[in-house]
N, C-alpha and C positions, 0 to 999 in steps of 0.2 A: 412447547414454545417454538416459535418459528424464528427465520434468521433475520425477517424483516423487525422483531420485537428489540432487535439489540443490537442491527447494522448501524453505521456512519452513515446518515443522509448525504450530509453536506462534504461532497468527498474534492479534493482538490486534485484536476487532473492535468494531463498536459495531451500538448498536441504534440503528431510524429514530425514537424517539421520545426519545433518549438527549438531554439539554441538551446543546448547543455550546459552552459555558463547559466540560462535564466531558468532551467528545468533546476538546477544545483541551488541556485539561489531561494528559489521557490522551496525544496525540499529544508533546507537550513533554517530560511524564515519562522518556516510555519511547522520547526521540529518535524517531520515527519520521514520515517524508514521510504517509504516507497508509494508511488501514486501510478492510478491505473491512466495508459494511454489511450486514445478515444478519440475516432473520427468526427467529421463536422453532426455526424447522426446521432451520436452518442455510443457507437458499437464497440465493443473491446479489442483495442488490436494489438497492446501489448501491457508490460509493465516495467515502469524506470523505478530503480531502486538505488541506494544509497552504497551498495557495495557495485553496484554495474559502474556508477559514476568515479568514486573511488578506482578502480579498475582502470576503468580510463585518462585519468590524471595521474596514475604510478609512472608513466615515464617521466614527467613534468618535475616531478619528487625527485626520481633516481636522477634527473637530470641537474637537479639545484644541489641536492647533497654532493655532486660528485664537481661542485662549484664550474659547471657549465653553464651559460646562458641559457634562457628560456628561446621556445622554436620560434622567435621575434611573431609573437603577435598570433601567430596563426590560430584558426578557431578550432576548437574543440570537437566539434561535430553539430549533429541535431541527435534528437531523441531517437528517432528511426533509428540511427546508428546502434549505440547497443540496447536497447529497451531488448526487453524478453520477448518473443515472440507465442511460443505456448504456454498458455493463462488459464487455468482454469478459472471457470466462474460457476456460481452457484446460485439458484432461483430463489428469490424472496420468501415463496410460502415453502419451502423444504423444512423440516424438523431441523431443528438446533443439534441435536442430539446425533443425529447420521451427520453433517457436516463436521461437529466435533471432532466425531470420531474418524472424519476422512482426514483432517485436517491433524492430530494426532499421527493418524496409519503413514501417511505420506510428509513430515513434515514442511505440513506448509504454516507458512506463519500471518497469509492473509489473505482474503480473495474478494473478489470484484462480486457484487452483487448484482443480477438482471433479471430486467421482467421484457419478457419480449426481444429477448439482444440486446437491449439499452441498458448501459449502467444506471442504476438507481442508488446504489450503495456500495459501503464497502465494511469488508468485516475481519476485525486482525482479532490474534489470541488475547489484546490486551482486552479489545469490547467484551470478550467471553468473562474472562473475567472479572472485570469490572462490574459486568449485569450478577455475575455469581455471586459476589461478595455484598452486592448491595444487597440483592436480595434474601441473603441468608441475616444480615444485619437488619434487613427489615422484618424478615420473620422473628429473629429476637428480639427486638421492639418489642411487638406485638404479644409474645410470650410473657413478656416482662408485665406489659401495662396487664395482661391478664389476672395475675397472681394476688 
């Protein structure tokens, strides 16, 4: 099985100069851990994540808990600001199976999928799963209607 059989097509990305208020919003919306960053070309240049974000709004917290005003107004950043800089990514026709296991080895919990340097996809521990379970419950089907 390869990574293209079980990647995210339809991946929601941002841009490095996107506000971090509408990068936050965007991740909140549409549920999601973290989306890979990605030039006007489509190339990977970094990735904004749900704990980068968080991170960066903990003085804002410390600062309300400790019944101070907020920094009146002032913005947040862009994405460039903290997005991850070193991303690994992984090529669409690669084995399932060596990704797995890199992705285990090193815990990574999701990676950017490309053909050419272009993001095409994107591929978290939940897709791995997801394709495992259905497919073992399809292979019981199948067992079942046999008998």
């Amino acid at each position: 099985m390869k990574v293209r059989q079980i990647m995210t097509r339809d991946v929601t990305t941002a841009a490095p100069g996107m506000a971090l208020e509408e990068a936050a919003e965007m991740l909140a919306r549409r549920r999601l851990r973290a989306m890979p960053v990605i030039d006007d070309e489509g190339h990977v240049l970094g990735m904004l994540t749900d704990r980068l974000l968080i991170s960066r709004l903990l003085p804002e917290l410390e600062r309300a808990d400790a019944g101070r005003p907020a920094a009146g107004g002032a913005r947040v950043g862009e994405v460039r600001d903290i997005m991850e800089r070193a991303v690994m990514c992984v090529k669409e026709d690669e084995p399932l199976a060596n990704v797995v296991r890199l992705m285990l080895d090193r815990e990574i919990e999701r990676l950017p999928v490309v053909r050419e340097g272009q993001l095409v996809g994107f591929l978290t521990r939940g897709d791995i799963i997801r394709r495992l379970l259905l497919r073992d419950a399809a292979g019981e089907a199948e067992e079942t209607k046999g008998e």
